[in-house]
C-alpha positions in Angstrom: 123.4 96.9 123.0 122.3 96.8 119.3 121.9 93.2 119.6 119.5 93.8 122.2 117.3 96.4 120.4 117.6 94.4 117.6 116.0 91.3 119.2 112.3 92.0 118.8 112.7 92.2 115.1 114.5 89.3 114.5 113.4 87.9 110.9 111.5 91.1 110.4 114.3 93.6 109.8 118.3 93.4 108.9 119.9 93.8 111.9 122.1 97.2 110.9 125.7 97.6 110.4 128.0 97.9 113.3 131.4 98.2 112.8 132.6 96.1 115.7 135.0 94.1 114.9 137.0 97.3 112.7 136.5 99.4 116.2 138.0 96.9 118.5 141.1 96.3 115.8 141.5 100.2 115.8 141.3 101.1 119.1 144.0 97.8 120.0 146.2 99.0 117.5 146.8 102.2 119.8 146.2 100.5 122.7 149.2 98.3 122.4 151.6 100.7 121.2 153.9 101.5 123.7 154.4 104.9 123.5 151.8 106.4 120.5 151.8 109.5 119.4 149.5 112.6 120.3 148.2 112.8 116.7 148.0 108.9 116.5 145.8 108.7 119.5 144.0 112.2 118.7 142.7 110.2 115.7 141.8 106.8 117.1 139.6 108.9 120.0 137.7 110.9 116.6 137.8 107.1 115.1 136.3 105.9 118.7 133.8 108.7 118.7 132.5 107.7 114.9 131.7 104.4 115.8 129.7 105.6 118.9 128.2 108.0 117.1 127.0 105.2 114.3 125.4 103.2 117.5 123.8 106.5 118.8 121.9 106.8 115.4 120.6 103.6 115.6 119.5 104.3 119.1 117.4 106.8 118.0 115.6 105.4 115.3 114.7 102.3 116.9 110.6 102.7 118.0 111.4 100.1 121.0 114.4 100.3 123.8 113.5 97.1 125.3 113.9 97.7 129.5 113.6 101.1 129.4 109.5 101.1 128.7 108.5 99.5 132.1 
């Protein structure tokens, strides 16, 4: 999704901050316990939510949303 937003710009603007690759490690850390905990998997769904959250904001302050303007 950012990657598409960001495509327009390309050379023009530093393509912002994501946190992918720490978000997929977190969430496969819970994901392939066998049994986790309530409070271990209350916090990686508040971790989850930060890193949508993070994209959100960039949603919003990007002037184009390429496909949705037609």
């Amino acid at each position: 999704m950012i990657d598409g937003l960001h495509e327009p710009f390309c050379g023009s603007q530093k393509k912002p901050q994501t946190y992918r690759k720490q978000a997929r490690q977190s969430y496969l850390s819970i994901a392939k316990q066998k049994s986790p905990k309530r409070k271990k998997v209350r916090k990686a769904i508040r971790k989850q939510w930060g890193y949508v959250g993070r994209i959100s904001i960039i949603w919003r302050s990007c002037p184009v949303h390429p496909g949705l303007n037609d």
